[in-house]
C-alpha positions in Angstrom: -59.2 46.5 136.6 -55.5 47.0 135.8 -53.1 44.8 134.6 -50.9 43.2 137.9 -47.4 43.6 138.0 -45.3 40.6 137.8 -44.4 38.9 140.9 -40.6 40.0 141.4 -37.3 37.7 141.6 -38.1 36.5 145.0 -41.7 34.7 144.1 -42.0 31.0 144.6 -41.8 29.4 141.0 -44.8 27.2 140.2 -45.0 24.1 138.4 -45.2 25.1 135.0 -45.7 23.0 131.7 -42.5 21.1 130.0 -41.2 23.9 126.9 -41.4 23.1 123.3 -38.2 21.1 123.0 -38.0 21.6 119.1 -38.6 23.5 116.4 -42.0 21.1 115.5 -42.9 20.7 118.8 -43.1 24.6 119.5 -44.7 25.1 115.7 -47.4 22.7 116.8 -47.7 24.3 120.4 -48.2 28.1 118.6 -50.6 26.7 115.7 -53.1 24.6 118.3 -55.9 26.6 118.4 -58.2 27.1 121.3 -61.6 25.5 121.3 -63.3 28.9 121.9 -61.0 30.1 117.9 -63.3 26.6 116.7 -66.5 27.9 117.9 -66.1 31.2 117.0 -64.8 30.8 113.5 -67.5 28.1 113.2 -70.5 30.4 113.4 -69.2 32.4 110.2 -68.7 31.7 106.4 -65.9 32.1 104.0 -62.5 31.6 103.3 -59.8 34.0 105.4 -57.5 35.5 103.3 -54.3 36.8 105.7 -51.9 39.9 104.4 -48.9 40.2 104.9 -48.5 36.7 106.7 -44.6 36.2 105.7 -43.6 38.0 108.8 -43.2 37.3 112.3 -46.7 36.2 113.6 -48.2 35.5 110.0 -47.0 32.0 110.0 -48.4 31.0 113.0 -51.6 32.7 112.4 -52.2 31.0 109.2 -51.7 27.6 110.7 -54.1 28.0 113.2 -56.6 29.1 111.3 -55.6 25.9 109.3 -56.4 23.7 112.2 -59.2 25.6 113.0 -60.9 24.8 109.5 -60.3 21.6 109.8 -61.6 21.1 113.4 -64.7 22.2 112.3 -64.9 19.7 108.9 -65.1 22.0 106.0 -63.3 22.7 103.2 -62.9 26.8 103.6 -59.6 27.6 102.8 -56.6 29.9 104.7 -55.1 32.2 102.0 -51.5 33.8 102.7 -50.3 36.8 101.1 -47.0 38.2 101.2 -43.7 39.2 98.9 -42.5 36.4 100.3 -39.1 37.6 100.8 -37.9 35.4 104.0 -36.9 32.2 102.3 -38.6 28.7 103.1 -41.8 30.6 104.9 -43.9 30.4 101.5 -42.9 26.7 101.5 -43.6 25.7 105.1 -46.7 27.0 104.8 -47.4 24.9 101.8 -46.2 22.2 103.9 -49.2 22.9 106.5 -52.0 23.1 103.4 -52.8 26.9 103.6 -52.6 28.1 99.9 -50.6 30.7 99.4 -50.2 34.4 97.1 -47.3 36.4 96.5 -48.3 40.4 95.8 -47.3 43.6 96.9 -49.8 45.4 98.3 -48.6 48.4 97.3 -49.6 48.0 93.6 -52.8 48.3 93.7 -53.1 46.2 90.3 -52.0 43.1 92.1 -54.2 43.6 95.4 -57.1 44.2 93.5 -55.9 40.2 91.7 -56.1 38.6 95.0 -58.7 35.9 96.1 -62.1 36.3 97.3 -62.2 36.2 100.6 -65.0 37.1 103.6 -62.8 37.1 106.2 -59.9 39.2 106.0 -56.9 39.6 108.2 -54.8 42.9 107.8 -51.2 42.3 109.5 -49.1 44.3 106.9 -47.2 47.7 108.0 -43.5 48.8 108.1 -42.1 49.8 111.2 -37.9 49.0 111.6 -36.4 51.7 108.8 -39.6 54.0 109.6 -36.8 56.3 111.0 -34.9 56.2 107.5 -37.7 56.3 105.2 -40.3 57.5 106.2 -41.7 57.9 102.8 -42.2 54.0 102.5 -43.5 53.7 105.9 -46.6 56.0 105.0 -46.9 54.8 101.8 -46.9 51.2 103.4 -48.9 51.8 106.4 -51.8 54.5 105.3 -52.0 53.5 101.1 -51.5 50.0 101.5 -54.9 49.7 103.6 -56.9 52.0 101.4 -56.3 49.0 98.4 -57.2 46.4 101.0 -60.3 47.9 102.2 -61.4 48.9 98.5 -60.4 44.9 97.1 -62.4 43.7 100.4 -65.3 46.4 100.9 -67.6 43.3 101.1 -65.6 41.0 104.2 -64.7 41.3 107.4 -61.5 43.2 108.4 -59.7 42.5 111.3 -56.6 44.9 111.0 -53.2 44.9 113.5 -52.3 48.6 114.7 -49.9 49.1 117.5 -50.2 50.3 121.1 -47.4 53.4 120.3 -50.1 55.5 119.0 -50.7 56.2 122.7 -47.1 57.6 123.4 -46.0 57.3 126.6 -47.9 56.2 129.7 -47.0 56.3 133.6 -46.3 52.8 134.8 -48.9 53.5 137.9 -51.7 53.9 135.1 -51.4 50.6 134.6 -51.1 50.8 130.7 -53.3 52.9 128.2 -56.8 51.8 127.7 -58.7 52.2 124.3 -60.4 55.9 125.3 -57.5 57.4 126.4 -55.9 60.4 124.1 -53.5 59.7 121.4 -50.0 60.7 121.3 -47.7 59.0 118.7 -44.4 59.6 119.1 -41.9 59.6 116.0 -42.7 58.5 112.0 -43.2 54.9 112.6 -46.0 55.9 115.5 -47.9 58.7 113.5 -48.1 56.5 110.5 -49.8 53.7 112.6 -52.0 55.9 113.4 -52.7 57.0 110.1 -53.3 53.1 109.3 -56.2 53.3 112.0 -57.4 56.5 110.6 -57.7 55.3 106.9 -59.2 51.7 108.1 -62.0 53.7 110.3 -62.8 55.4 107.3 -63.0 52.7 104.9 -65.2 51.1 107.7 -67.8 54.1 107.4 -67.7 54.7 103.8 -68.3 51.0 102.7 -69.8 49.5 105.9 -66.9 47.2 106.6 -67.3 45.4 109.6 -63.4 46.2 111.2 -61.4 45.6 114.4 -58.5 47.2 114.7 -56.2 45.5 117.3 -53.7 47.8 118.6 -50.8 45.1 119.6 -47.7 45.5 122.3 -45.1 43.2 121.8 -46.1 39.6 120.5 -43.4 37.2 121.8 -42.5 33.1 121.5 -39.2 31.5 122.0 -37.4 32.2 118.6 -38.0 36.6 119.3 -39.4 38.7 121.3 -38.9 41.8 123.9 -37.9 38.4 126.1 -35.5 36.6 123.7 -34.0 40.0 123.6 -33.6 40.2 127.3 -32.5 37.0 127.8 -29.7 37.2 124.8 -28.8 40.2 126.5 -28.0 38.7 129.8 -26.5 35.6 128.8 -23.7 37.4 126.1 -23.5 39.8 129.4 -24.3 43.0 127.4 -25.6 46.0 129.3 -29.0 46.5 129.6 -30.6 50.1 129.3 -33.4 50.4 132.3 -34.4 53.4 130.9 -37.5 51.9 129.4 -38.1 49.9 132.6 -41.5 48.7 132.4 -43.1 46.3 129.3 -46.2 44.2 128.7 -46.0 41.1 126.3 -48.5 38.6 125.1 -47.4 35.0 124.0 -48.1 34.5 120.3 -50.5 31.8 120.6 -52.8 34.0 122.8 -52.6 37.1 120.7 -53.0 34.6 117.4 -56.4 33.2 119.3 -57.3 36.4 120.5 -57.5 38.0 116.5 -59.5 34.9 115.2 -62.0 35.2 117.9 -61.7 39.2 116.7 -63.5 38.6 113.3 -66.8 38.0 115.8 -66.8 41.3 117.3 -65.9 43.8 113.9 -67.7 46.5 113.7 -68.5 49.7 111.5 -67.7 52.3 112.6 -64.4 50.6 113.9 -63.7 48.6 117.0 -60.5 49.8 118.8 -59.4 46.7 120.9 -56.1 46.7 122.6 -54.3 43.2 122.9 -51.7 42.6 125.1 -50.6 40.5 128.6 -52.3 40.7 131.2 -49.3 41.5 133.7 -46.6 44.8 133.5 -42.9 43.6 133.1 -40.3 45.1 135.0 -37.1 44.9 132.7 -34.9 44.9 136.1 -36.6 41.6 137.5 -36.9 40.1 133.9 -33.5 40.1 133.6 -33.0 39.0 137.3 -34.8 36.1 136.7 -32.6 34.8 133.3 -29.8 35.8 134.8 -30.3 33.3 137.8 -31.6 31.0 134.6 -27.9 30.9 133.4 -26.0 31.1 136.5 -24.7 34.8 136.0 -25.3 38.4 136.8 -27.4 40.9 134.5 -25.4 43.9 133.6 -27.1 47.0 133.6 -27.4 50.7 133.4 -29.1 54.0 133.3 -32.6 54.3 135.6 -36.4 53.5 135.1 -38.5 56.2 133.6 -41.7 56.3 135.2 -43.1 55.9 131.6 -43.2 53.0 128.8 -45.2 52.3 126.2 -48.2 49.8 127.9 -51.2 48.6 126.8 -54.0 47.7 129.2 -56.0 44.8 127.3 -58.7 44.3 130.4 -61.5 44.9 127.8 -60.0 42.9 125.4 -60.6 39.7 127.8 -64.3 40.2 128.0 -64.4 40.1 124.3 -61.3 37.7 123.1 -61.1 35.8 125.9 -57.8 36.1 129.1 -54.3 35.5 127.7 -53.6 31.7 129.2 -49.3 31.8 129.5 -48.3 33.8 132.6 -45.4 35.7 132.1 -43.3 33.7 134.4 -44.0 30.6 131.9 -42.9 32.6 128.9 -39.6 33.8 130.5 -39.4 30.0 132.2 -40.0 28.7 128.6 -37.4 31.2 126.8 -34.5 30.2 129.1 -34.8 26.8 128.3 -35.4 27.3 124.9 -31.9 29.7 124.4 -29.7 27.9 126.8 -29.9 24.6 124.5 -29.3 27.0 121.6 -32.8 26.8 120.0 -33.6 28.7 116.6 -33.4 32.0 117.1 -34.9 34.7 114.4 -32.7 37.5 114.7 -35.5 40.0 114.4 -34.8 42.5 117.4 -37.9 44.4 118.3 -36.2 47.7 120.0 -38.5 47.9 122.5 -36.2 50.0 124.6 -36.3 53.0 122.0 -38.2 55.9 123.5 -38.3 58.8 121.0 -40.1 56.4 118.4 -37.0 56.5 116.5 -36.9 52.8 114.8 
């Protein structure tokens, strides 16, 4: 089965859930977690120690693996590990109970310091600069994952890759699937790849139980390919249609969907793609905010017949079926940017083609 297209500008809207209508409100609505994360991380032991979770989806993660802990009534602990460099994350977190550690994976001196743990969440890599230095981004993405895997020989490893490492795809496909060759386009794509390759080895070596999730485009209201699109439209900036076609997931599905991952690690490997369920044509997507805030979308250039999609359809026997419909996440990001909600200024270039970032 293939991922459906999204219904185009002219689809009746349905009645959709109120948005998050502060920052709290949509902290607590990304954090909730599922009853099937409850179950799932009730049936195994340990503490979950999660690397790298200063970034974008780290926060979020941690926190519902918080709640999840405590839904079940034990005392296992969430561990976060980062530099830390965003300011107030290491706090907040603090705020929510989930200890935290500051190291640089890099050194392996320091990983090798950090806490037992038998669950293990993998979510560091460098990807914006890749372009720049690629030295780093090798360094960070392929050495960094070596020290993890030899610190944590003993846990579970559930490790984020990216769905580049398939290159392009024709839109008719319907987005790559987990068999299909590998064609990484650019630094930042080969070196992803040479993240998987190191983590599948480390899984055979030691006998590490690993899923590797091969993520396109994790999006709530403060980034994502849609904030993008929607900041676009509403400053009435042009819009590239080259890359016409994307597929996104809503943050609290892909955060459930990696918890309920830790179940189904493997060694050798598991290669799991995670993404929406439905393709997004750039064209309507911007249609659709544009009607949002009364104005026209501005665009140029015309649709390659490729992107970079993931099909997840095997992920949603496994992980369970994202449960925000893209028409609630673009819905939800209007709102959220037309009453000037907190926006992260992270931009995720999702229109770059040549892998250039």
């Amino acid at each position: 089965m293939l991922p459906h297209f999204m219904p185009s500008v002219a689809h009746k809207s349905t009645e959709l859930p109120a948005a998050p209508g502060s920052l709290a409100e949509l902290e607590d609505h990304l954090s909730t977690p599922p009853e099937s994360v409850v179950n799932e991380l009730a049936r195994l032991d340990g503490d979950m120690v999660i690397l790298g979770a200063g970034g974008k989806m780290g926060p979020a993660l941690a926190h519902m693996a918080q709640r999840a802990f405590t839904a079940i009534g034990t005392n296992r602990k969430v561990i976060a590990v980062s530099r830390f460099s965003r300011s107030g994350v290491r706090e907040q977190l603090e705020n929510w109970g989930i200890a935290t550690h500051r190291c640089d994976l890099l050194q392996r001196q320091e990983t090798e310091k950090l806490p037992d743990a038998q669950l293990v969440v993998s979510m560091s890599g460098f990807k914006f600069g890749s372009a720049t230095q690629p030295d780093y981004s090798w360094a960070t993405n392929c050495l960094v994952p070596a020290h993890v895997c030899q610190r944590y020989r003993g846990s579970r490893v559930v490790a984020f890759s990216s769905g580049n490492v398939y290159g392009l795809t024709s839109i008719a496909g319907g987005g790559s699937v987990e068999s299909d060759p590998l064609n990484p386009i650019g630094e930042y794509s080969m070196a992803a790849l040479g993240r998987e390759r190191i983590y599948e080895f480390c899984s055979r070596q030691w006998n590490i139980p690993t899923a590797i999730l091969r993520l396109n485009y994790a999006t709530e209201l403060r980034y994502g390919v849609l904030v993008d699109l929607a900041l676009q439209v509403l400053g009435n900036k042009k819009i590239d249609l080259t890359m016409g076609h994307v597929n996104v997931i809503w943050l609290r599905d892909a955060n459930a969907m990696t918890l309920r991952a830790f179940a189904h690690a493997r060694s050798p490997a598991r290669i799991i793609n995670l993404a929406g369920d439905e393709i997004i044509r750039v064209r309507d997507a911007a249609d659709i905010f544009a009607r949002h805030f009364s104005t026209s979308a501005v665009v140029s250039g015309s649709e390659s017949d490729k992107a970079f999609l993931n099909n997840a359809t095997n992920a949603y026997a496994l992980l369970g079926s994202p449960e925000h419909s893209t028409q609630q996440m673009i819905d939800w990001t209007a709102s959220w940017i037309a009453r000037g909600g907190e926006n992260a200024d992270k931009p995720t270039h999702f229109q770059v083609l040549n892998g250039q970032y």
